[in-house]
gemmi code that builds the backbone of each chain (N, CA, C; Angstrom):
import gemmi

chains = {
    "A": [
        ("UNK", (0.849, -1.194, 0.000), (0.000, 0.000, 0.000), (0.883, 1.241, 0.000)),
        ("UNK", (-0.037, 2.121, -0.705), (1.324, 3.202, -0.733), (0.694, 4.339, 0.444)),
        ("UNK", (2.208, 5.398, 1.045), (1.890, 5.955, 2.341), (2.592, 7.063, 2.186)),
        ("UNK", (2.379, 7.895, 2.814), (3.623, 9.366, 2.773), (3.623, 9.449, 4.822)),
        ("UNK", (4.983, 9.705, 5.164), (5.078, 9.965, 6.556), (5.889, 11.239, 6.623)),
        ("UNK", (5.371, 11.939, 7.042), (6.436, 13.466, 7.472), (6.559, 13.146, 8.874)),
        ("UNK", (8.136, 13.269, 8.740), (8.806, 13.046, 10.011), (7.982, 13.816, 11.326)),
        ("UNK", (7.919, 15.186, 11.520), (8.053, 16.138, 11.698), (6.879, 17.084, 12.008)),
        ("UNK", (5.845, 17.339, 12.944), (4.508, 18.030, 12.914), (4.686, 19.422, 12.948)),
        ("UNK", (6.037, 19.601, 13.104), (6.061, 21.300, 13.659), (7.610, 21.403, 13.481)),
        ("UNK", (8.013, 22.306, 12.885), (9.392, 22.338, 13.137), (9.385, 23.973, 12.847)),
        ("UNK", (10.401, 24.767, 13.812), (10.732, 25.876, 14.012), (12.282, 26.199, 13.331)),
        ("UNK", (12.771, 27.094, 12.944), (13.982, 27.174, 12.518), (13.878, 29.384, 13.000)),
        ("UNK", (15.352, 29.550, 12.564), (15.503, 31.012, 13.188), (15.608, 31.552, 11.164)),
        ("UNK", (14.977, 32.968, 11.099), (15.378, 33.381, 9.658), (16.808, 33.201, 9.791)),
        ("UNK", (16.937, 33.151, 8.478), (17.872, 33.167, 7.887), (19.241, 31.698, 7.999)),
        ("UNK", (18.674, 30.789, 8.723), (19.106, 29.464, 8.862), (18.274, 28.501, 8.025)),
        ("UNK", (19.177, 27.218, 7.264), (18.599, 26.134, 6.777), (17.141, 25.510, 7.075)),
        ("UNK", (16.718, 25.143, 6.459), (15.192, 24.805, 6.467), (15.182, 23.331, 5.975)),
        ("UNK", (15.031, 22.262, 6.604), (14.814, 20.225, 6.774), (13.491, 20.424, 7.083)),
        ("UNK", (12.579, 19.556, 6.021), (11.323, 19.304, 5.969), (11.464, 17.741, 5.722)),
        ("UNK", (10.728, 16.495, 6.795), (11.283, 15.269, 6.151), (10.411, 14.667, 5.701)),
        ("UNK", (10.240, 13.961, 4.306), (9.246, 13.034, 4.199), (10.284, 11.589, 3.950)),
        ("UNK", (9.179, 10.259, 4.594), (9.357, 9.151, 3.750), (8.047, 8.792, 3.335)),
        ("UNK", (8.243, 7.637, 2.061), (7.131, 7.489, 1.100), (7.219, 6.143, 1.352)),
        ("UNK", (5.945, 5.171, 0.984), (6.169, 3.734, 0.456), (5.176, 3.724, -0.706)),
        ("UNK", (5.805, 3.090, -1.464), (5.221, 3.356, -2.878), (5.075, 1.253, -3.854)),
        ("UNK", (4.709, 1.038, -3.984), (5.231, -0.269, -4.789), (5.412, -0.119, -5.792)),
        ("UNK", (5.338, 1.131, -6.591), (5.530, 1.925, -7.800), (6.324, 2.616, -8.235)),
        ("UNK", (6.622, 3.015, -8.992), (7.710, 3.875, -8.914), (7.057, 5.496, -8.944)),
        ("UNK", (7.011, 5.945, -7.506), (6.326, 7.210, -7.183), (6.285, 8.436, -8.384)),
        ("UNK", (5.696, 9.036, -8.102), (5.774, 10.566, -8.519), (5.327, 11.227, -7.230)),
        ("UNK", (6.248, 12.270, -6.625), (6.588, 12.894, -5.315), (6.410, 14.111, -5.927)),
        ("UNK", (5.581, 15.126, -4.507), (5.273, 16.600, -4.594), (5.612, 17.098, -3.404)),
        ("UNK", (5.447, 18.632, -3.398), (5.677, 19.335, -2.252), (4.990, 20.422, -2.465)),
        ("UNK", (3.335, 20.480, -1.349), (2.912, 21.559, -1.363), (2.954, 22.743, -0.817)),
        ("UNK", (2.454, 23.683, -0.590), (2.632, 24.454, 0.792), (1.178, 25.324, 0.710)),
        ("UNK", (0.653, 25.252, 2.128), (-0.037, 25.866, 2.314), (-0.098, 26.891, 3.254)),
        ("UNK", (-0.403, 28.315, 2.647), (-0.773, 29.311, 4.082), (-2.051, 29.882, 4.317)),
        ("UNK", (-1.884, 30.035, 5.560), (-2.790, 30.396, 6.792), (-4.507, 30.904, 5.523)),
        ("UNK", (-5.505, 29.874, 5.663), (-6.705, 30.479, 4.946), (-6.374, 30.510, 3.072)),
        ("UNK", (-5.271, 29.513, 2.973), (-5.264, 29.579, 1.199), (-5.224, 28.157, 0.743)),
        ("UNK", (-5.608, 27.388, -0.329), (-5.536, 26.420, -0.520), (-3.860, 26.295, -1.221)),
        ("UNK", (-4.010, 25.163, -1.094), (-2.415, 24.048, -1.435), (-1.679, 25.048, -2.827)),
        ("UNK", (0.018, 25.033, -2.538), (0.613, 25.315, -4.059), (1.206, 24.804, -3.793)),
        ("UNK", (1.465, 24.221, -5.289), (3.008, 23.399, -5.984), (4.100, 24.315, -5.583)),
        ("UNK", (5.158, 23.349, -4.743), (6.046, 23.869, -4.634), (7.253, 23.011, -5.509)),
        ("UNK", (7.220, 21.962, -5.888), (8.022, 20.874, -6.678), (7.640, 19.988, -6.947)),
        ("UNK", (8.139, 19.091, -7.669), (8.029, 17.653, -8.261), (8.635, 16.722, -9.025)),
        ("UNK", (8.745, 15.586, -8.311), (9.664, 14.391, -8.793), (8.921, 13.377, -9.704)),
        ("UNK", (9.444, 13.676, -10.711), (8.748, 12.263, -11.497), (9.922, 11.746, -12.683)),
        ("UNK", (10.712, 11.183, -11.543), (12.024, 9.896, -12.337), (12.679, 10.429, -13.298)),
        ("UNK", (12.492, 11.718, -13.544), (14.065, 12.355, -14.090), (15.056, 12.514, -13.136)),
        ("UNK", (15.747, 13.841, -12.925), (16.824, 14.490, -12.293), (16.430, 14.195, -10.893)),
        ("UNK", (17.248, 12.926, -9.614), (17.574, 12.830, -8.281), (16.629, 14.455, -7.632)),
        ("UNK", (17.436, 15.421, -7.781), (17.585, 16.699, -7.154), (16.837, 17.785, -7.949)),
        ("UNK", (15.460, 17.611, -6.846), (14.377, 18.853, -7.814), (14.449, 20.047, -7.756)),
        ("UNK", (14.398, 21.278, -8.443), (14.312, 22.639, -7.749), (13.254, 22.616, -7.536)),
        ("UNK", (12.321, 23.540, -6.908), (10.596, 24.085, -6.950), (11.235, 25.367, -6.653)),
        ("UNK", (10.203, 26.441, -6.268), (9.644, 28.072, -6.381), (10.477, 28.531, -4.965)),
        ("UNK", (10.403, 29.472, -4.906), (11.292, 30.453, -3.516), (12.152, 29.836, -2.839)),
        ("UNK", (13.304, 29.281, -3.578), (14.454, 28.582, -3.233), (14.284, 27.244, -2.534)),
        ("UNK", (13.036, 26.239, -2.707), (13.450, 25.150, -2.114), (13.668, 24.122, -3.191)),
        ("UNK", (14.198, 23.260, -2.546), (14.459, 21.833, -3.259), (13.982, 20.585, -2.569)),
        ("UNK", (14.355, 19.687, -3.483), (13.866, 18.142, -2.383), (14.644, 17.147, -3.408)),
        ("UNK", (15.296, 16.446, -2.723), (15.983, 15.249, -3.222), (15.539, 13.830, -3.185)),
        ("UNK", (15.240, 12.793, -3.973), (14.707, 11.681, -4.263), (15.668, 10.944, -3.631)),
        ("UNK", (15.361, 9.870, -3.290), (16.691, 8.637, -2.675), (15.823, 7.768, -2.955)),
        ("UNK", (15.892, 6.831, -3.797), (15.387, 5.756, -3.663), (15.285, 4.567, -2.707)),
        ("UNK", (16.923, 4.967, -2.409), (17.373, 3.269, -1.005), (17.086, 4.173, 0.039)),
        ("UNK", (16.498, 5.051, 0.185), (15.870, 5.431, 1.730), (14.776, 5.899, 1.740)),
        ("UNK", (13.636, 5.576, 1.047), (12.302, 5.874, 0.261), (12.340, 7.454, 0.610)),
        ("UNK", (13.094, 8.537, 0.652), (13.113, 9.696, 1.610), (12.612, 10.906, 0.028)),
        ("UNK", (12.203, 11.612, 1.060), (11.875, 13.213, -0.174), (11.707, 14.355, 0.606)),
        ("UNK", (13.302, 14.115, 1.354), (13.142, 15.400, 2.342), (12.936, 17.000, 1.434)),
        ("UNK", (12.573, 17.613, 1.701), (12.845, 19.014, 1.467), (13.623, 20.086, 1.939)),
        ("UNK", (14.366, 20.839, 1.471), (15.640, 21.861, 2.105), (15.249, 23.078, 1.202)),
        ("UNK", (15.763, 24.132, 2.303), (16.078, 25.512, 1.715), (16.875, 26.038, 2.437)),
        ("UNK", (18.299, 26.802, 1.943), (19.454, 27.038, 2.744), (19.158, 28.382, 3.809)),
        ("UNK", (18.445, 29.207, 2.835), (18.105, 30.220, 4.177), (16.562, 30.659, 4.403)),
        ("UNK", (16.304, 30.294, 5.779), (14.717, 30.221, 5.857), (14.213, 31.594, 5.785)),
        ("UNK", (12.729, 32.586, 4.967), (12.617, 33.794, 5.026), (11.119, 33.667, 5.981)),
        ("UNK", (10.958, 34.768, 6.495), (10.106, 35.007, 7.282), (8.380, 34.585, 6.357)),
        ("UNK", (8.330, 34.738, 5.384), (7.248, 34.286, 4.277), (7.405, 32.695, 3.974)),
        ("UNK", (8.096, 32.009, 4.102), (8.125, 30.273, 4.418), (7.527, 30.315, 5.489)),
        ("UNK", (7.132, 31.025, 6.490), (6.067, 30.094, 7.938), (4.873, 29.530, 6.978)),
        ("UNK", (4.263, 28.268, 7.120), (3.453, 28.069, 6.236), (3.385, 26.556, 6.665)),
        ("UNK", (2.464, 25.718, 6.188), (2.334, 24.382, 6.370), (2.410, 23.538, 5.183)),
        ("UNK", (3.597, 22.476, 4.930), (3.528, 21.694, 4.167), (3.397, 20.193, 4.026)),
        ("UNK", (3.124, 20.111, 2.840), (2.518, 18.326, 2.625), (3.337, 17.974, 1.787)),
        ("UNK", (3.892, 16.498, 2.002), (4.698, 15.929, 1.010), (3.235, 15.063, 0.591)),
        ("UNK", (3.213, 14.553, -1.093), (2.422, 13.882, -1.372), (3.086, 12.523, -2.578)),
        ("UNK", (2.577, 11.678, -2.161), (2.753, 10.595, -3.310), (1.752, 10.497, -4.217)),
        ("UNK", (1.409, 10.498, -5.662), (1.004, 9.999, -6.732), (1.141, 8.739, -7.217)),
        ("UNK", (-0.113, 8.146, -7.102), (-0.102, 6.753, -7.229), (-0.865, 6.607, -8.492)),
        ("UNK", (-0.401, 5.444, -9.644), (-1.154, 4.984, -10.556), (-0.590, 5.983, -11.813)),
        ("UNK", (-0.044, 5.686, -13.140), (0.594, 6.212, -14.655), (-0.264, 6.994, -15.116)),
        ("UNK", (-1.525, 6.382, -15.091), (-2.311, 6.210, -16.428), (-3.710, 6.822, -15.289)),
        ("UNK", (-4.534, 7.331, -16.484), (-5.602, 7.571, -15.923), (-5.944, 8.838, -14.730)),
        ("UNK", (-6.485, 8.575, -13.625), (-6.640, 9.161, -12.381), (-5.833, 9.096, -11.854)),
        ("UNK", (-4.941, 10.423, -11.055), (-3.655, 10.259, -10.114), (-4.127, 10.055, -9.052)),
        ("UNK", (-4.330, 9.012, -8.015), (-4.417, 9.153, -6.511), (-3.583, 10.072, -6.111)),
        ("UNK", (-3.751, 11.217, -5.344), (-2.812, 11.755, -4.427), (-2.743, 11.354, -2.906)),
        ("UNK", (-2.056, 10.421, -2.180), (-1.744, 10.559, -0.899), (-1.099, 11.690, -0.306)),
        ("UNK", (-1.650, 11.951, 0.604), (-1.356, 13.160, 1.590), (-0.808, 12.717, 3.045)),
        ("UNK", (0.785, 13.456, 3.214), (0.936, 13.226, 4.502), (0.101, 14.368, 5.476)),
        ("UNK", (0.423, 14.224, 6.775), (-0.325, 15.237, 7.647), (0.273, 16.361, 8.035)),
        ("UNK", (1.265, 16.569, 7.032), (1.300, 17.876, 6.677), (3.024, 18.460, 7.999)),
        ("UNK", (3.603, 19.291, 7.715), (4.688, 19.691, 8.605), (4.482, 21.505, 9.090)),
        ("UNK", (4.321, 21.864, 10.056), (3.740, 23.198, 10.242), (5.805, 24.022, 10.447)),
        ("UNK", (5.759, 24.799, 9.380), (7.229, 25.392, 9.449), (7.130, 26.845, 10.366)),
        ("UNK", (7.844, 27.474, 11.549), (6.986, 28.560, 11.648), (9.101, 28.561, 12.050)),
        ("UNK", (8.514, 30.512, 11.474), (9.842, 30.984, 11.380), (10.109, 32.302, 11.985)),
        ("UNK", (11.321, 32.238, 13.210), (11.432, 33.422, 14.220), (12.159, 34.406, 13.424)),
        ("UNK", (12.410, 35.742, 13.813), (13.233, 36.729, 13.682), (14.897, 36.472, 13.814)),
    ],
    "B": [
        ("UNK", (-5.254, 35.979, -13.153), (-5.506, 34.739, -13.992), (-6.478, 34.270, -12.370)),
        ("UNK", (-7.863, 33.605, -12.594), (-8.588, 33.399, -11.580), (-8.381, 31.890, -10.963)),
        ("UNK", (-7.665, 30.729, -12.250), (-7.252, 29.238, -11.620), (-8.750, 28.705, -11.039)),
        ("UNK", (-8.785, 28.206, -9.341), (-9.734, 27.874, -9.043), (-10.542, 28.372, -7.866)),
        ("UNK", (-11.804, 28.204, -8.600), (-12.597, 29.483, -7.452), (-13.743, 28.625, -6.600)),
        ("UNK", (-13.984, 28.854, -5.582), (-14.818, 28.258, -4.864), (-16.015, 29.028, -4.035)),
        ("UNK", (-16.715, 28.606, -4.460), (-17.685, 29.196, -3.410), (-18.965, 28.338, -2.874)),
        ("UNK", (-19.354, 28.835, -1.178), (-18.848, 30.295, -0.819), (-17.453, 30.122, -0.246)),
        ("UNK", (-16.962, 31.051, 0.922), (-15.664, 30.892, 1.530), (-16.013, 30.084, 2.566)),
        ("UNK", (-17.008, 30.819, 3.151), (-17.390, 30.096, 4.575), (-19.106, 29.954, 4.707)),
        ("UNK", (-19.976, 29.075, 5.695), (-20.821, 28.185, 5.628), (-20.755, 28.029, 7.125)),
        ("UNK", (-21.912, 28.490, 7.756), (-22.591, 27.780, 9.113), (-24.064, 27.274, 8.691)),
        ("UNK", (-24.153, 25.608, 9.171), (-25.455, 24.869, 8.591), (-25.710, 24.274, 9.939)),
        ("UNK", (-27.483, 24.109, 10.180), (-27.421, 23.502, 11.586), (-27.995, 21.660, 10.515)),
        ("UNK", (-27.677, 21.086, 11.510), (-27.740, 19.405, 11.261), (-29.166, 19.205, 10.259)),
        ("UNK", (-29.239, 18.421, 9.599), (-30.289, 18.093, 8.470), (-29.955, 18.975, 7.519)),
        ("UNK", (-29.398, 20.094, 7.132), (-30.091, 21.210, 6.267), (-28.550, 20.746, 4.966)),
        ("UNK", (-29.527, 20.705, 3.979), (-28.680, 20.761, 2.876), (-28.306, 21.673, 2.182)),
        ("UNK", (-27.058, 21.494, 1.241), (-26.111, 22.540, 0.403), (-25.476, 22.286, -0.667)),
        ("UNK", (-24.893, 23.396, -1.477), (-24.287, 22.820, -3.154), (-22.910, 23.643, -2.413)),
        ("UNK", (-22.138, 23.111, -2.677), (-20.237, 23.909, -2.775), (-20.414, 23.983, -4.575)),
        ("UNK", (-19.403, 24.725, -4.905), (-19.367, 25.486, -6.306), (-18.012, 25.423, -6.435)),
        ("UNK", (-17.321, 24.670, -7.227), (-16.177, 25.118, -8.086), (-15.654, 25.562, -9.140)),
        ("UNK", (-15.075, 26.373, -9.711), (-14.798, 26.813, -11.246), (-13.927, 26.990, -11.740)),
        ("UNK", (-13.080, 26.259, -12.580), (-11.987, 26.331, -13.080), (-11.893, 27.159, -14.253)),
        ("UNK", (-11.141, 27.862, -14.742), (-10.915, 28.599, -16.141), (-9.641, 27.995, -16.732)),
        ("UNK", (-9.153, 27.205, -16.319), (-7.755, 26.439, -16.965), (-7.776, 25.388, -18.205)),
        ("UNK", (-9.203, 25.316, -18.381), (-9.868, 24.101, -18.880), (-9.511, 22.698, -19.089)),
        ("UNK", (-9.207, 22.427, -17.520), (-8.876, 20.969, -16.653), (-9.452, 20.134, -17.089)),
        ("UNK", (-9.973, 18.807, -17.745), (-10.702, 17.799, -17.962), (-10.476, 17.064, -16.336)),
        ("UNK", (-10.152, 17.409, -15.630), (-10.029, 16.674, -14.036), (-10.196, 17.234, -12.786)),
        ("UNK", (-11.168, 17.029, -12.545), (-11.832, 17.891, -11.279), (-11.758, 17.203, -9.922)),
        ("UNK", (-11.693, 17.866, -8.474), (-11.388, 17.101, -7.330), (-11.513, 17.629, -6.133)),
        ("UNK", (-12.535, 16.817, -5.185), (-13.334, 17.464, -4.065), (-12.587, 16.671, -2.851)),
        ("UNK", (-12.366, 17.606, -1.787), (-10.827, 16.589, -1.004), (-11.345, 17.406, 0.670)),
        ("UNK", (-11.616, 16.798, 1.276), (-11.577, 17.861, 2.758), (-10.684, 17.364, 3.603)),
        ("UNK", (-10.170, 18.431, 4.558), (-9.176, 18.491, 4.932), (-9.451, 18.617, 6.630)),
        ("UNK", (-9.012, 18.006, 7.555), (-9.118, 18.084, 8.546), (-7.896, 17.952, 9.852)),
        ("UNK", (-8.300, 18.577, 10.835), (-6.193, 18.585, 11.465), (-5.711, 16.839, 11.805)),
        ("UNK", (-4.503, 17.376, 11.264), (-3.498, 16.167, 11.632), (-3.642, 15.046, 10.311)),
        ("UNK", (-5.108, 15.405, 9.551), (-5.127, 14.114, 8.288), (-4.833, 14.722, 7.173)),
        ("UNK", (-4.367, 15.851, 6.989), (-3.890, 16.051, 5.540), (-5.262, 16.331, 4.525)),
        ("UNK", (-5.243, 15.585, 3.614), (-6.581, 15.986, 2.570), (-6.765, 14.898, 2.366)),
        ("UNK", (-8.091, 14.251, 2.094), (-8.797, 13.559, 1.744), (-9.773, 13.580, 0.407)),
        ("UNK", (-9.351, 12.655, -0.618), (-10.396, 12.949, -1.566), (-11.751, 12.641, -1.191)),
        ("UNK", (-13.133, 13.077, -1.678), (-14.137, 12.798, -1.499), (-14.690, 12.170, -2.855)),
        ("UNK", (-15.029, 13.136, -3.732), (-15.352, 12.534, -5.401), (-14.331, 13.202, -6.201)),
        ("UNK", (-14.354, 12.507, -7.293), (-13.195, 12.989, -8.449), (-13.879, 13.119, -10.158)),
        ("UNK", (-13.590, 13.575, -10.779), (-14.251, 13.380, -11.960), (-13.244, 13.690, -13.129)),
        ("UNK", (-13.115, 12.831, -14.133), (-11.822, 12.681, -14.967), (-12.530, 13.126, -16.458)),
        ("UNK", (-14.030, 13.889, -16.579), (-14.134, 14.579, -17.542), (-15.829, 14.872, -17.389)),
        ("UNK", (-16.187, 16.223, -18.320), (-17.069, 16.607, -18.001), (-18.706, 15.321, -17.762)),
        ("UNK", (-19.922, 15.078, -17.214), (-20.640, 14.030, -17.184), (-19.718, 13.019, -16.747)),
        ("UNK", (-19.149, 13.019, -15.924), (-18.447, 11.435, -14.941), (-17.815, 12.460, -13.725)),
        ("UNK", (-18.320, 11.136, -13.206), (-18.162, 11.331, -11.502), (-17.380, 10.128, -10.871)),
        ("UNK", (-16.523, 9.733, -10.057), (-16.198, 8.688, -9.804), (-15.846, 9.154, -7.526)),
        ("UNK", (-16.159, 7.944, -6.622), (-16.146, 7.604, -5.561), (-14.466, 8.393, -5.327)),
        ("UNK", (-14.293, 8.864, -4.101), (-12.567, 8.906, -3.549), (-12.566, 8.179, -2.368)),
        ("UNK", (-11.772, 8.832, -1.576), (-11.479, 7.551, -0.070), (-12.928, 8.173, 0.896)),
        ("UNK", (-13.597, 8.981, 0.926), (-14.321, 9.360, 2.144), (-15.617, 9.591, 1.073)),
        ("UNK", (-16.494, 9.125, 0.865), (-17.568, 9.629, -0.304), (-18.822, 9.897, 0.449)),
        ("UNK", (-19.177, 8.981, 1.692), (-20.465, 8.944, 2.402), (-20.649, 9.909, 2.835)),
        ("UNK", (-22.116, 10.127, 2.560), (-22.517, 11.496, 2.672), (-22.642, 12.844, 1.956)),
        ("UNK", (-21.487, 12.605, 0.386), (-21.906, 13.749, -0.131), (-22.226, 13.255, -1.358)),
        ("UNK", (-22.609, 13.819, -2.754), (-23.177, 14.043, -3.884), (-22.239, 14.814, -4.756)),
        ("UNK", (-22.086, 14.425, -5.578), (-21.514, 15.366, -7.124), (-21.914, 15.544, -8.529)),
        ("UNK", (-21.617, 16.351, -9.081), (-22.061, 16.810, -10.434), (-20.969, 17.309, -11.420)),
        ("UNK", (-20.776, 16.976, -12.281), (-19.865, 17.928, -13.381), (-20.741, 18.071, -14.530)),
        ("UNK", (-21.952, 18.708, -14.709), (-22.322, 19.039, -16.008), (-22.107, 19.591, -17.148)),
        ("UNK", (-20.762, 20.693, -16.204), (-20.614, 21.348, -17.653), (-18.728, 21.296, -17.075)),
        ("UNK", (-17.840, 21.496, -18.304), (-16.400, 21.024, -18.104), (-15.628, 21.958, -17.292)),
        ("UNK", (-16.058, 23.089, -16.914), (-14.987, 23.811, -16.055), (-15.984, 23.941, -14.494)),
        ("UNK", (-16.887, 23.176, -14.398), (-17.877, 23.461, -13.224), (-17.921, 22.050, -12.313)),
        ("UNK", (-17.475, 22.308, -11.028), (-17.649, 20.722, -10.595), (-18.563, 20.989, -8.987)),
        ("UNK", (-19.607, 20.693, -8.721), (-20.127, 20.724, -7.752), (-20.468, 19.797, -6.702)),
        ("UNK", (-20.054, 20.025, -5.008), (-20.244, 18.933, -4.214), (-21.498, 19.546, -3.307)),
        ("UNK", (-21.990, 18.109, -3.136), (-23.508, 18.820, -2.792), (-23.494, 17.855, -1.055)),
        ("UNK", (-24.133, 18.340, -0.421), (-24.446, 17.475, 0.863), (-26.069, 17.556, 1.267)),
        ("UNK", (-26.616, 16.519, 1.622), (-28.006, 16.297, 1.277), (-28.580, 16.355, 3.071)),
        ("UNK", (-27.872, 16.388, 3.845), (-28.663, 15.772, 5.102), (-27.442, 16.320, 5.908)),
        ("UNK", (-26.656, 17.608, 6.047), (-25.041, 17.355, 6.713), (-25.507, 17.320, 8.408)),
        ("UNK", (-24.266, 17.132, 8.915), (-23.798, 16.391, 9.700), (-22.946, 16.858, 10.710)),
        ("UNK", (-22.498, 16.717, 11.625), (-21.215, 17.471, 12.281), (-20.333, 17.025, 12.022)),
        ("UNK", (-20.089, 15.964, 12.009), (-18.643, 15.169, 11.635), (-18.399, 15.938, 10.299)),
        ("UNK", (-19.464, 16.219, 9.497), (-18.967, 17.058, 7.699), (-18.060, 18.664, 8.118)),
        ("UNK", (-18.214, 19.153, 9.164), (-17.871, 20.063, 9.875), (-15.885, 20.286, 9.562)),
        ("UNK", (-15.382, 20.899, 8.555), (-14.364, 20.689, 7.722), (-13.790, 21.609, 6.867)),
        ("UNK", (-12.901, 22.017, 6.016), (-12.788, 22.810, 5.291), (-12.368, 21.721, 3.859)),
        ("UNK", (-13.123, 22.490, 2.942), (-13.384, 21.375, 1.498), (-12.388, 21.941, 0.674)),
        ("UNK", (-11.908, 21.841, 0.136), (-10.955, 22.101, -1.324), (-11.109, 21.507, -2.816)),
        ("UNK", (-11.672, 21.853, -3.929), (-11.452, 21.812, -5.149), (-10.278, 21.667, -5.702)),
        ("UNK", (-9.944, 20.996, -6.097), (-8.736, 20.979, -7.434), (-9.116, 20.415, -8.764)),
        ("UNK", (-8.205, 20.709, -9.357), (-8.148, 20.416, -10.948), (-6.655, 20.132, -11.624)),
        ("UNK", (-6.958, 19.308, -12.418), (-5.660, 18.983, -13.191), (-5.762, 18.805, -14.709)),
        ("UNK", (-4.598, 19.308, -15.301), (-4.477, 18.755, -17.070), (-5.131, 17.393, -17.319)),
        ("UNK", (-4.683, 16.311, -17.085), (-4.584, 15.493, -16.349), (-4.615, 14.589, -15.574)),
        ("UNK", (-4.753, 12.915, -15.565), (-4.081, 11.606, -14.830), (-2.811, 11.785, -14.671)),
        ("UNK", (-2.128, 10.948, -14.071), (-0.763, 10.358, -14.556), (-0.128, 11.240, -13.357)),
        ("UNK", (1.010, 11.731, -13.677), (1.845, 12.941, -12.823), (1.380, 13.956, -12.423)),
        ("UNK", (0.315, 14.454, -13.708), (-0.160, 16.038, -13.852), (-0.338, 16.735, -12.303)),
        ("UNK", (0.352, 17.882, -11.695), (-0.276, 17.986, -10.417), (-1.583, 18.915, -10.211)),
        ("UNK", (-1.971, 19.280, -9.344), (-3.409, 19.568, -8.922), (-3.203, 21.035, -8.297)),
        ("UNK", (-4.442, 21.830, -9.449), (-4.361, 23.265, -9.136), (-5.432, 23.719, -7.889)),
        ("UNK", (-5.349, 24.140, -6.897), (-6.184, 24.144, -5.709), (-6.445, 25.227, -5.171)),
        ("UNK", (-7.965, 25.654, -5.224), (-8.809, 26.663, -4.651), (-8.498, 27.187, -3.074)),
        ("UNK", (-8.656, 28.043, -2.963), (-8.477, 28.582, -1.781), (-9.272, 28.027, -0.381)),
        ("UNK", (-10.385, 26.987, -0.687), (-11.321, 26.259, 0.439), (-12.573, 26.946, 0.653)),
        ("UNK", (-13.013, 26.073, 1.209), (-14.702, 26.558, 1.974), (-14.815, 25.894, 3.407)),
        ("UNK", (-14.796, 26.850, 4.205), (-14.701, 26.450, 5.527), (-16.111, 26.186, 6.125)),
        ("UNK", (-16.440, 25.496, 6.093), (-17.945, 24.802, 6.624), (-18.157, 24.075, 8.063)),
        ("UNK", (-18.939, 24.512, 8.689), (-19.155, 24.447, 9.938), (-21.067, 23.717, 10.061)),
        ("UNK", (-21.032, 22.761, 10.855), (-22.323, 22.051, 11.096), (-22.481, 21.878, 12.569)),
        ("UNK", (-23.373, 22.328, 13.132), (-23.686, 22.707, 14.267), (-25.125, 21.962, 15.276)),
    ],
}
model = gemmi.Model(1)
for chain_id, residues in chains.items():
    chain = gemmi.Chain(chain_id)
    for i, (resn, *xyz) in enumerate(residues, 1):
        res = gemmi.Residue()
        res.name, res.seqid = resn, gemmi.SeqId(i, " ")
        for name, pos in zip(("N", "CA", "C"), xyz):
            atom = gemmi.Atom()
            atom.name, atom.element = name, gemmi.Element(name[0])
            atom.pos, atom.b_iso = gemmi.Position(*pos), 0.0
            res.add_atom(atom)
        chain.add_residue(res)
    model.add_chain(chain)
structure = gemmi.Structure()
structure.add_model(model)
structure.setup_entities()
């Protein structure tokens, strides 16, 4: 069965320091991996996406997320956190090629970011 | 550019009383998608529809109703709500099966009392 787990319910960081968002996935497929973000009263945006090209994805306002296959992992990073990243994100798996994408949803990682 | 619009924003219903949610895409998505969201579970699909006239079941379906009559319009309806329906709903849309990812409305925060 396929699953998304974010490490992580809440994680705090100081501006202007690195930003670790963790997901692992189980997939029996060969996934297609996202990263949304949501803020406060807005629905979900694409922030990236893996689908079995390039290991190492960019997405939008400097983050990335790296694929590992031998550690089912799709953490997410951004080297310096800005006060506009406080926000809540979802790693998601895409299940199924063809047709209808299932999206699994993890429960989401709440990023909140000090001065 | 308007993407996806929902209405209304917000919704207080007391128990029995029924309602239509409204979505509208201008992207002209052939893939429409009704998902509520509640703390700690992430999103949940409810119904999905992979082109205009088809409707198909998601993981949580009991209890609500859908429609896509016309291709950029997808509507979730609740006939009898509930408190447990008590949630914030989200619309999306996609190009799209396969990878395509999912363009997503700002929500409707609905409250059953």
């Amino acid at each position: 069965a396929q699953s998304v787990t974010q490490l992580d319910s809440h994680v705090s960081v100081s501006e202007g320091t690195p930003v670790l968002l963790r997901c692992n996935y189980s997939s029996s497929y060969s996934p297609s991996l996202f990263w949304y973000v949501q803020h406060p009263n807005k629905g979900l945006q694409l922030l990236l996406k893996y689908t079995s090209a390039a290991t190492l994805v960019k997405g939008i306002n400097g983050f990335e997320a790296e694929f590992k296959k031998s550690e089912t992992s799709f953490h997410l990073t951004k080297p310096s956190a800005h006060m506009s990243d406080a926000a809540e994100y979802f790693c998601v798996v895409s299940v199924g090629n063809s047709g209808y994408n299932k999206l699994i949803f993890g429960a989401g990682t709440r990023l909140a970011v000090h001065p | 550019n308007a993407g996806v619009t929902q209405t209304p924003k917000f919704r207080v219903l007391k128990t029995g009383q029924s309602m239509t949610l409204l979505c509208a895409q201008d992207m002209n998505h052939e893939y429409m998608y009704w998902y509520r969201q509640d703390p700690g579970m992430g999103l949940r699909l409810i119904h999905y529809s992979v082109g205009e006239g088809t409707t198909a079941k998601g993981e949580v379906p009991d209890g609500y109703n859908v429609s896509r009559l016309k291709k950029q319009n997808f509507l979730l309806g609740l006939e009898s709500a509930a408190p447990s329906q008590t949630s914030v709903y989200f619309c999306a849309s996609s190009y799209g099966g396969g990878n395509q990812p999912q363009h997503f409305g700002d929500g409707t925060r609905l409250s059953i009392l």
